[in-house]
C-alpha positions in Angstrom: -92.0 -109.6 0.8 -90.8 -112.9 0.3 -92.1 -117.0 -0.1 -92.2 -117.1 3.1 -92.6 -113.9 4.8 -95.2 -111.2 4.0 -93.4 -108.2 5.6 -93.0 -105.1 4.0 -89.4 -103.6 3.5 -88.9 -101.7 6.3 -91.6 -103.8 8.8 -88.3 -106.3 9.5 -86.2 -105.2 12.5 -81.8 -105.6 12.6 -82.3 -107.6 15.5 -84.6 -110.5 15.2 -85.1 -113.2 18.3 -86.3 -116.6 17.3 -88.0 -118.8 18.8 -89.4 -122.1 17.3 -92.8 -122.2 18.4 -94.9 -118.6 16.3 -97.6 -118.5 18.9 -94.2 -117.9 21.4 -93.5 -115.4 19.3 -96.7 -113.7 19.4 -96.4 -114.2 23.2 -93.3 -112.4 24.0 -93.7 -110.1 21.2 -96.9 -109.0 23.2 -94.9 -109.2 26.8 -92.3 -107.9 26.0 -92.1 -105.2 23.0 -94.1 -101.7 23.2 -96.0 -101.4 20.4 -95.9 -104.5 19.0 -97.2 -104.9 15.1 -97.3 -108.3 13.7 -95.7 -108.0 10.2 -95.8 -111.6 8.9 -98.7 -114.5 8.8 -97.7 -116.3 5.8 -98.2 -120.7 6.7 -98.6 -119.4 10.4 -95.3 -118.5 10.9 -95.8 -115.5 12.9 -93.6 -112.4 13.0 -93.4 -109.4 15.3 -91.6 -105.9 15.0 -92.1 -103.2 17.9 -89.8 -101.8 20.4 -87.6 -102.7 23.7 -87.1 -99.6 25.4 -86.3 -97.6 22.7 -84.6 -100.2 20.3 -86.0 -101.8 17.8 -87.1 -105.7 17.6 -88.3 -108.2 15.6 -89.3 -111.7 17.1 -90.1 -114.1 14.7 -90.9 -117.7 14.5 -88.4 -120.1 13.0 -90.1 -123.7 12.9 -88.8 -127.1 14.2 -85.8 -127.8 12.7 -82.8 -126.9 10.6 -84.6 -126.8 7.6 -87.0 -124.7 8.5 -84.6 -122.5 10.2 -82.5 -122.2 7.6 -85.3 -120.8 5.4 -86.1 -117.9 7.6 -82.7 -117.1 8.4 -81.9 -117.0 4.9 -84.9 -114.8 4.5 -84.6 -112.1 7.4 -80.9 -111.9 6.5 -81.0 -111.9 2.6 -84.0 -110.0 2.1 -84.9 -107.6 4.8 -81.6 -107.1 6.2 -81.4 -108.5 9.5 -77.9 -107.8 11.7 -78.5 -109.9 14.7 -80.5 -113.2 15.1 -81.0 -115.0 18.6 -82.1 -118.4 18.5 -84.5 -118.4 22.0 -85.6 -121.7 22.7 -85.5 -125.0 24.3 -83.1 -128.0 25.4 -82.4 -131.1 26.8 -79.5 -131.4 29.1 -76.7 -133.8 28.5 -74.2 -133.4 31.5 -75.2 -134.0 35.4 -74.2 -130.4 36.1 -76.6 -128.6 33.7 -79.8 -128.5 35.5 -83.8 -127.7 34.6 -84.1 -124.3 33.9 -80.6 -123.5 33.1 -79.6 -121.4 30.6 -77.2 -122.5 27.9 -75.0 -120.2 25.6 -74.6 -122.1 22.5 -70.5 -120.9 21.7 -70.2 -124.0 19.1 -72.6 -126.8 17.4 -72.1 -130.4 16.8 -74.4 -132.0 13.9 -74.5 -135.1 12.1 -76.1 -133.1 9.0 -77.3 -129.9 8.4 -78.8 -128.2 5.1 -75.6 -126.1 4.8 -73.4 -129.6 4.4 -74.2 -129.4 0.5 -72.4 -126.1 0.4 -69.3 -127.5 2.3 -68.9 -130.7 0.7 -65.8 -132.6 2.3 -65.5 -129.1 4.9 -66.4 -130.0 8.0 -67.4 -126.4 9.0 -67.4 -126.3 12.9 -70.6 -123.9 13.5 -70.1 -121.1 16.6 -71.5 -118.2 18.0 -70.6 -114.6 17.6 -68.3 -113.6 20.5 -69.3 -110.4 21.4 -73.2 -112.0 21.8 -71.9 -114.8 23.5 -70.0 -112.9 26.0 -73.0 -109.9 26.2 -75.5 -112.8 27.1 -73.0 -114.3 29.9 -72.3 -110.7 31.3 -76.4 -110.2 31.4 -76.8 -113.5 33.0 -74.5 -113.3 35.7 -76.0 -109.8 36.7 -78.9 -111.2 37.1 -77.7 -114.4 39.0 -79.1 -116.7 36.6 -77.1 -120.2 36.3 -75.8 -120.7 33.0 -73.4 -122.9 30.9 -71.3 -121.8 27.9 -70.2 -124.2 25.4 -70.6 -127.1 22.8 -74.2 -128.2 22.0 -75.5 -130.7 19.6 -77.8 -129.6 16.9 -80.1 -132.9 15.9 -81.5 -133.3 13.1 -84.2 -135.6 13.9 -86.7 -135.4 17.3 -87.2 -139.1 18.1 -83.7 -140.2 18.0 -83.4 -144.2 17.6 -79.7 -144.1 17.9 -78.5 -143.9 21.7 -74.6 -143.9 21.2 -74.9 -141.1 19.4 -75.8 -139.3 23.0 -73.3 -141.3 24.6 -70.6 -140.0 22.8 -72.1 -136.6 22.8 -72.0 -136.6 26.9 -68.6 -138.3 26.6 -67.2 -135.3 25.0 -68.7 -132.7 27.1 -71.3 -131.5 25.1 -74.0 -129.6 27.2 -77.5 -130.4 25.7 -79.1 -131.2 22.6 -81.6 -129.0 20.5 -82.6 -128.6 16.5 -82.0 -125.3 14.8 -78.8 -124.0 16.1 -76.1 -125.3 13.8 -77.5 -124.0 10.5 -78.5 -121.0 12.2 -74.5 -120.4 12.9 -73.8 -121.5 9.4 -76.2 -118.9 7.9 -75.6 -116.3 10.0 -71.1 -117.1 9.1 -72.2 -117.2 5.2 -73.5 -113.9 5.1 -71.5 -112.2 7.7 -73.8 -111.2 10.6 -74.0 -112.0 14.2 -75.8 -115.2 15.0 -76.4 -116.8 19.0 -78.6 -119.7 20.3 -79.9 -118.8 24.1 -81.6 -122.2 25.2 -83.7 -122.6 28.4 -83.0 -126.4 29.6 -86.9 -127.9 30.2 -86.2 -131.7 30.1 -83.1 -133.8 30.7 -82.0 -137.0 29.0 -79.8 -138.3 32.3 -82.3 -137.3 35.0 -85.6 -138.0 32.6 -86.5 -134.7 34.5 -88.7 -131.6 33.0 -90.0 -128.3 33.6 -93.5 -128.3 34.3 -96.0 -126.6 31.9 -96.9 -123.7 34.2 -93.1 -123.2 34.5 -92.4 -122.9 31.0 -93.7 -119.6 30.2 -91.9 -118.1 33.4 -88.7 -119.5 32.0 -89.0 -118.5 28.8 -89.8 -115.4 29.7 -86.2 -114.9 31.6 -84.7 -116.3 28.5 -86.6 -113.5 26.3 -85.2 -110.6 29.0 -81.4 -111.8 29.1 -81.5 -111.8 25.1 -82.8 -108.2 24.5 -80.3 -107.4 27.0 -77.3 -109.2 25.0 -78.6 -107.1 22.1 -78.7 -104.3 23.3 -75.7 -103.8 26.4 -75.8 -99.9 25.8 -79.3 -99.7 27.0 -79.2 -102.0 29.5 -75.8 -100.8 31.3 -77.9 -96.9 31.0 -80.9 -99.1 33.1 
């Protein structure tokens, strides 16, 4: 048990997928995991631990934000051991070609600031993905013919950005959507040697000023919560 999260030692799963939103949490936990026991309720961050056929899984909230992130991170991977953390969650596309209801593999992070810049001082740390879950979760994708990107995204540290060059340049130089937690989540996950990945569903697009619809949104995220059990866990899914 820690500040933040009431589990018991023991009730906190290696693998941990995160999405921002708890009550997701409690949705795919409930969808998705067999025997699903909610281990943590502490501010309404919700937490899940049950199984995926045979393996298992804790899905647990993370917050808006890299702050907030970077408080469970710290937590799962400090105090109850966690191996494997997914960021599952949402984006805004940045390039033409990356289309609503994409999936994008987050293999590096671009930030203005992050909570981890006080530990790097004049570093600038250049936060990415762990290979063999990056190259796990393209594998899974492309069996499943689901279209998906690989490669730099911008981690924001505000929602309602007021400063629209900073997109400009971001689209400029390639980068592939923008979202809020990933950055630190890389940084954590580097500090303390375990394997981190963001796994983003694309539901609105700053070009286009296109978005998922509502009812779609469960649907997709529900494809996004599939492809990253199976990135966790290849073994099982190449045994079907």
């Amino acid at each position: 048990m820690t500040i933040h999260i009431g589990a018991e030692q023991g009730q906190i799963a290696e693998t941990v997928l995160m999405p921002g939103d708890p009550l997701r949490a409690k949705w795919a936990a409930q969808t998705f995991l067999t025997d699903a026991v909610c281990v943590n309720q502490v501010r309404g961050m919700l937490g899940y631990t049950g199984t995926w056929r045979g393996n298992r899984v804790t899905i647990h909230g993370s917050g808006m934000g890299m702050a907030s992130l970077s408080i469970y991170a710290n937590e799962l991977i400090r105090d109850f051991g966690a191996k494997t953390l997914i960021r599952v969650g949402s984006a805004g596309a940045m390039q033409q070609d990356v289309g609503i209801r994409d999936i994008v593999l987050g293999q590096a992070c671009t930030t203005l600031t992050m909570p981890s810049r006080g530990i790097f001082r004049e570093i600038n740390f250049a936060p990415c993905a762990d290979f063999g879950l990056l190259h796990a979760a393209y594998t899974a994708a492309q069996a499943r013919g689901v279209r998906t990107h690989v490669g730099n995204i911008y981690s924001s540290d505000v929602f309602y950005d007021e400063r629209p060059d900073l997109n400009e340049i971001m689209q400029r130089h390639g980068v592939l959507c923008v979202e809020m937690e990933a950055a630190e989540l890389y940084a954590v996950a580097a500090r303390h040697g375990v394997r981190a990945l963001a796994m983003l569903t694309i539901s609105d697009h700053l070009l286009t000023h296109d978005a998922l619809p509502a009812q779609d949104r469960e649907q997709s995220f529900g494809d996004m919560i599939e492809l990253a059990l199976q990135a966790a866990f290849p073994a099982t899914e190449a045994r079907g």
